[in-house]
C-alpha positions in Angstrom: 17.9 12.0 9.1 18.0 9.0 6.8 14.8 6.8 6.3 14.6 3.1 4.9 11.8 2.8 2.8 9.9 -0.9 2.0 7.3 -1.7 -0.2 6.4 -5.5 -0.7 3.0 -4.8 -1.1 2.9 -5.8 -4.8 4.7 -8.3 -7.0 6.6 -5.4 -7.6 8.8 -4.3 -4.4 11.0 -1.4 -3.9 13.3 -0.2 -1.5 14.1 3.6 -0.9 16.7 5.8 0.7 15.3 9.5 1.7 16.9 12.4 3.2 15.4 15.7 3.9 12.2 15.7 2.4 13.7 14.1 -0.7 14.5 10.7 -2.2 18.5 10.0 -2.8 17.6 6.6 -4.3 15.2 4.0 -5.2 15.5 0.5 -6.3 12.8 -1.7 -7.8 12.8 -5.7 -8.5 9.5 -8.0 -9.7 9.2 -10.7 -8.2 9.6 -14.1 -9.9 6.8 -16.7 -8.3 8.5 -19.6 -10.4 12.3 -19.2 -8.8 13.6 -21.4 -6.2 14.4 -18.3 -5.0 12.0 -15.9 -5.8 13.1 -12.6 -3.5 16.5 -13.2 -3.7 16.8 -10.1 -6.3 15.2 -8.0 -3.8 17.1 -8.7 -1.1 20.3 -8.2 -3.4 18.7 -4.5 -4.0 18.3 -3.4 -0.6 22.0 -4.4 0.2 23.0 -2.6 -2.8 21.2 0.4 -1.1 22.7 -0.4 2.1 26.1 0.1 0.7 25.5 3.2 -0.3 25.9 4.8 3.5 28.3 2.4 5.0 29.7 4.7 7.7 26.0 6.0 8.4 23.2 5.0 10.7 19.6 4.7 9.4 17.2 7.1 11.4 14.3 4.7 11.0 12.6 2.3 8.6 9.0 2.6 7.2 7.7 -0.5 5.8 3.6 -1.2 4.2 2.1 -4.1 6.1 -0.9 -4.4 4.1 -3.4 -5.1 2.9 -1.5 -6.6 -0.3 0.0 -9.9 -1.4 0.2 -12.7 1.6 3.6 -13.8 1.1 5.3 -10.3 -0.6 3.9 -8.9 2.9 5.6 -11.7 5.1 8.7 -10.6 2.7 9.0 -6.7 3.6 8.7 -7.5 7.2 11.3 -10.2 7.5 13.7 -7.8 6.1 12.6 -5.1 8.4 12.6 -7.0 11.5 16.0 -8.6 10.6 18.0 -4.8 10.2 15.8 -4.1 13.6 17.5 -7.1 15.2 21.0 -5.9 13.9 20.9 -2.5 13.8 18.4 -1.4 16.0 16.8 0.9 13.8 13.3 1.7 15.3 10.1 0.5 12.4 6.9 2.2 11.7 4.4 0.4 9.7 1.9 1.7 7.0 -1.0 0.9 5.9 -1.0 0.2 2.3 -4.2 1.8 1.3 -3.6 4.9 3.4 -0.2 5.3 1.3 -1.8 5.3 -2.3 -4.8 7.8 -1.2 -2.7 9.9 0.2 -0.5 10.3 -3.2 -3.6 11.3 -4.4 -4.8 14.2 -2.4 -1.3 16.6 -2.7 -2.4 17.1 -6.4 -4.0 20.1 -5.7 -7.3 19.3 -7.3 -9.7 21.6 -7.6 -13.4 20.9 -6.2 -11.2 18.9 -3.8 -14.6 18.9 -1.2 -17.2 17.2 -3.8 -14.0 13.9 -4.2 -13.9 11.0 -2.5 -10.6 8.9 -3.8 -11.2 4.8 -3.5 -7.4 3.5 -3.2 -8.4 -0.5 -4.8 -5.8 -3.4 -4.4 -7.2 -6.6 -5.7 -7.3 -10.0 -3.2 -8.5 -12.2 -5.7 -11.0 -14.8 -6.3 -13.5 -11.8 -7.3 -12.6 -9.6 -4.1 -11.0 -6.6 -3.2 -9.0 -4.4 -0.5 -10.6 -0.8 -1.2 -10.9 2.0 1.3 -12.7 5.9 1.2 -10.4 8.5 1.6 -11.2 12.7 1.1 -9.3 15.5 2.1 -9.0 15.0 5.2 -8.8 11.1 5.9 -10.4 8.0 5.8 -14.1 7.7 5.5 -14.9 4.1 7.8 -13.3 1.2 7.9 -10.8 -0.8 5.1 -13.2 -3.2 3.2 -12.4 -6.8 1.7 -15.3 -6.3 -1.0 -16.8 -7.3 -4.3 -17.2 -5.3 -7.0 -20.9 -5.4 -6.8 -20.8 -4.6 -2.9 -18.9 -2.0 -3.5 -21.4 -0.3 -5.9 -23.8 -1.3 -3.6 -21.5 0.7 -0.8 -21.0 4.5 -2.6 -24.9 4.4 -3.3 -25.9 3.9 0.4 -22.9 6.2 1.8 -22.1 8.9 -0.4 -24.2 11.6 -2.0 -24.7 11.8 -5.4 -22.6 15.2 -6.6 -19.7 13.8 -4.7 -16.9 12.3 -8.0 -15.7 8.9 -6.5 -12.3 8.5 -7.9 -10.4 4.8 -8.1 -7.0 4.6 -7.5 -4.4 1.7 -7.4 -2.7 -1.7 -8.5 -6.4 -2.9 -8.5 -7.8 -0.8 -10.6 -7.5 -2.8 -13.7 -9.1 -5.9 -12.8 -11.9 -3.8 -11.3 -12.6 -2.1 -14.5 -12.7 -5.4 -16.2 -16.1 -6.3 -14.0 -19.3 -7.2 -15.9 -20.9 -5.1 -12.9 -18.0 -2.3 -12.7 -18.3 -2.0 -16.4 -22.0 -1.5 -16.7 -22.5 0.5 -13.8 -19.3 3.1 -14.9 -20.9 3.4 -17.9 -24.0 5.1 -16.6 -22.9 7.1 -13.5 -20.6 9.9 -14.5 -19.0 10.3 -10.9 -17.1 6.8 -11.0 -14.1 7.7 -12.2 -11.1 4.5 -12.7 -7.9 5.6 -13.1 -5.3 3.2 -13.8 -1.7 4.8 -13.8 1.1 3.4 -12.1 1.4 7.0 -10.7 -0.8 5.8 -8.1 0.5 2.5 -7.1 2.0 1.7 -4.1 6.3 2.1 -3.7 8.5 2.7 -0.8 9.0 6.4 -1.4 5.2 6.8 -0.9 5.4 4.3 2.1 7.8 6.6 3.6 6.3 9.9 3.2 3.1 8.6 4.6 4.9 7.5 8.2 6.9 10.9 8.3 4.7 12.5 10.7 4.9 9.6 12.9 8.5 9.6 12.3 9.3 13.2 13.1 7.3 12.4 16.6 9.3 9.2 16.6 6.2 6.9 17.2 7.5 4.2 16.1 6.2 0.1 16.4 7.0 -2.8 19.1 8.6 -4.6 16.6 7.7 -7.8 18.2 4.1 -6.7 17.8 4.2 -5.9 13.9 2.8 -8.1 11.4 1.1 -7.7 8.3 -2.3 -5.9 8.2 -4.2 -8.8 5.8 -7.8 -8.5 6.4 -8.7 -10.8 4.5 -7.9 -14.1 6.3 -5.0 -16.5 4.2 -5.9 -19.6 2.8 -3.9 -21.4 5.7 -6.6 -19.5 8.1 -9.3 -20.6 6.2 -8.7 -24.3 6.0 -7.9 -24.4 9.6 -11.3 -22.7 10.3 -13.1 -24.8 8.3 -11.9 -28.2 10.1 
């Protein structure tokens, strides 16, 4: 069974190819937000990857719809939808968040009951996607937060010996915080980590929808779009009038 993996979560995207619990391939481009043609790279990758099984039939695509970059998002999707339309390969979405946490928990950490891992993606102008995660799943809901209401949100939620661990593209501009900065400074349990090992890519995206894939429970693909949260700026103006 070969899977299509998409990640346009990030500036960064990447398309994967994985076969039996393992990945064959991976390609990754940046994208440019000063081109005419900012995604064309990308879209040159993944028919590079294409190419690679021309006489073969994708088994299914998993794709992350978000939360992450508006447009990158819009990006993933189009390509996803448009190999739906032509190839009828069935989709299965994936939350973005979900995908970096659980690249965390496989680790095989010891203590694993006393961590709760934060997966962080930043949504600018001072906020951010973050969501709880421990051993065995999401704690509540994904948040759109600021860094202060999100020290705000481990004091009132979680107990003080739990280690609150923060993963994720977000992670650097979080730790950069007056408020992040003078609170990690004094509470032992906030851990940041900022390694690339725990950013989002499509190999990650596709590992998280296995299970889903395996029980082929797969999307309406005229009912998939991008898990923002946060509303764009085209949603906000409109409000507003």
């Amino acid at each position: 069974m070969k899977i299509l993996g998409i990640d346009t979560s990030t500036t960064l995207f990447s398309v994967c190819l994985f076969e039996d619990d393992r990945i064959l391939c991976e390609l990754k481009s940046e994208r440019s937000l000063h081109k005419n043609s900012p995604d064309a790279n990308f879209f040159t990758a993944t028919q590079r990857l294409m190419n690679i099984l021309p006489h073969e039939k994708l088994s299914a695509i998993a794709l992350s719809i978000g939360p992450g970059m508006f447009t990158s998002l819009r990006v993933g999707l189009s390509l996803a939808k448009g190999l739906f339309l032509s190839q009828n390969i069935p989709l299965y979405g994936v939350n973005t968040l979900q995908a970096i946490a659980k690249s965390f928990f496989p680790l095989n950490l010891t203590n694993e009951n006393s961590i709760i891992c934060t997966p962080i993606m930043e949504a600018f102008q001072g906020e951010f996607f973050v969501a709880f995660y421990d051993q065995n799943g999401r704690i509540g809901d994904d948040l759109l937060i600021t860094a202060e209401g999100y020290i705000d949100y481990i004091d009132r939620n979680f107990d003080k010996n739990k280690t609150i661990i923060a993963i994720g593209p977000g992670v650097l501009t979080f730790k950069k915080n007056a408020v992040i900065r003078k609170n990690s400074s004094k509470r032992k349990r906030l851990i940041l980590i900022d390694n690339d090992l725990f950013f989002p890519s499509a190999p990650k995206i596709v590992r998280t929808a296995l299970p889903r894939i395996k029980e082929k429970k797969c999307e309406a693909p005229d009912l998939l779009e991008p898990y923002y949260i946060k509303k764009t700026s085209a949603e906000t103006k409109a409000g507003s009038q």
